[in-house]
C-alpha positions as CSV (number, residue, x, y, z in Angstrom):
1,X,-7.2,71.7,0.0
2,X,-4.9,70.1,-2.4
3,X,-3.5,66.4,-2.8
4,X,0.1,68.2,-3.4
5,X,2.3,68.9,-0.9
6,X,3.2,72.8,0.3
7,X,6.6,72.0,-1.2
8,X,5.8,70.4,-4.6
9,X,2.9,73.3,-5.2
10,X,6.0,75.4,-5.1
11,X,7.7,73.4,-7.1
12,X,5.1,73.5,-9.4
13,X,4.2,77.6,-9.6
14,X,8.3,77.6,-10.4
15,X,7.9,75.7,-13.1
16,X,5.0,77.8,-14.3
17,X,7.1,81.5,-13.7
18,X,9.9,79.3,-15.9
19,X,7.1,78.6,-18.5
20,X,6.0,81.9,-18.5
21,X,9.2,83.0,-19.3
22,X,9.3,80.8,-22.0
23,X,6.2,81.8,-23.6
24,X,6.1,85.0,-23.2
25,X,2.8,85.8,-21.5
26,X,0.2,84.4,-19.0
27,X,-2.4,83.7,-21.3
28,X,-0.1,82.0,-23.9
29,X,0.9,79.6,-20.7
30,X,-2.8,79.3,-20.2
31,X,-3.7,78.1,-23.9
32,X,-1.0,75.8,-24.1
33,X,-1.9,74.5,-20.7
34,X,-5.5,74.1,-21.3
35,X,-6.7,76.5,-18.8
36,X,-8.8,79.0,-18.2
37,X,-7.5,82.4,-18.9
38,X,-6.5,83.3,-15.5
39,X,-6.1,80.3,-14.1
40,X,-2.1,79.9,-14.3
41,X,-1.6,83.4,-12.9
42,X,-4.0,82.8,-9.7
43,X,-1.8,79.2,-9.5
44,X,1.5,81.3,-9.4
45,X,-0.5,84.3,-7.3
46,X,-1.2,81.7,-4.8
47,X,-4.5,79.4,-5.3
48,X,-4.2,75.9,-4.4
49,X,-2.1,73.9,-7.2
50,X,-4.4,70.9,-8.7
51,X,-2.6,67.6,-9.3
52,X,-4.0,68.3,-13.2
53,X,-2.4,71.4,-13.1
54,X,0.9,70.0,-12.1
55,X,0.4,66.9,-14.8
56,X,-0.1,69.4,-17.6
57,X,3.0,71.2,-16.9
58,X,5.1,68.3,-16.8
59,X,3.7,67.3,-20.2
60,X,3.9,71.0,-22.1
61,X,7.5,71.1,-20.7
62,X,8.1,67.4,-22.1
63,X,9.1,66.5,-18.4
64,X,8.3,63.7,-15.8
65,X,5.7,65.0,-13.7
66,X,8.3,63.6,-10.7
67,X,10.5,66.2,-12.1
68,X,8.0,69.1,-11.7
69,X,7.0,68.0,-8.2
70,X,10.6,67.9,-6.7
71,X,11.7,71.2,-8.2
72,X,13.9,68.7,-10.9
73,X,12.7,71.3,-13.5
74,X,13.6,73.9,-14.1
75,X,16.9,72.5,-12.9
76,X,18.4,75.0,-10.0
77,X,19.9,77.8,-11.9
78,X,18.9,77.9,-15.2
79,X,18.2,81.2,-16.8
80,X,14.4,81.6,-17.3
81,X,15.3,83.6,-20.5
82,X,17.4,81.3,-22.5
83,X,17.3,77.7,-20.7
84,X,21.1,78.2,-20.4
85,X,22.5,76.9,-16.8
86,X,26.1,76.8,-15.7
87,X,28.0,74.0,-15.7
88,X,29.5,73.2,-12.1
C-alpha cells in the first residue's frame, strides 16, 4: 500500500528509467538516491513507490516533486540519452 497514486508511481518509475539513463547504471541511481542497492530497480520492476522515494528523485533531478508526480519530468519526449526534446 502506498500513499501515491497508481498514476504518479508511474510517473515516478519513469523518471527513474530517465535517471538511469542518465547515470548509467542501477546502482549509481541507487547511491545518488540514497538507497539500497536494489532498491531503485525493484521500484522500476514493480514494488510499491514510497513517497521518500518519489521526494529523492525530484531532489537528485533538481525538480519539484509536483513535477515528478505528474509525469512533468522528464518532459513527454525527451531523449533519455542526451536530455534533448523537440521543439513543437
Amino acid at each position: 500500500m502506498s500513499d501515491l497514486t497508481a498514476a504518479e508511481q508511474t510517473n515516478v518509475r519513469t523518471a527513474l528509467k530517465f535517471l538511469r539513463s542518465r547515470c548509467g547504471t542501477w546502482a549509481a541511481v541507487s547511491t545518488a538516491l540514497r538507497l539500497g542497492g536494489t532498491t531503485a530497480c525493484n521500484v522500476v520492476a514493480g514494488a510499491t513507490v514510497s513517497p521518500t522515494v518519489a521526494f529523492r528523485v525530484a531532489r537528485l533531478a533538481k525538480v519539484s516533486v509536483d513535477d515528478v508526480l505528474t509525469g512533468r519530468f522528464p518532459a513527454p519526449g525527451t531523449c533519455p540519452h542526451c536530455g534533448h526534446r523537440k521543439e513543437d
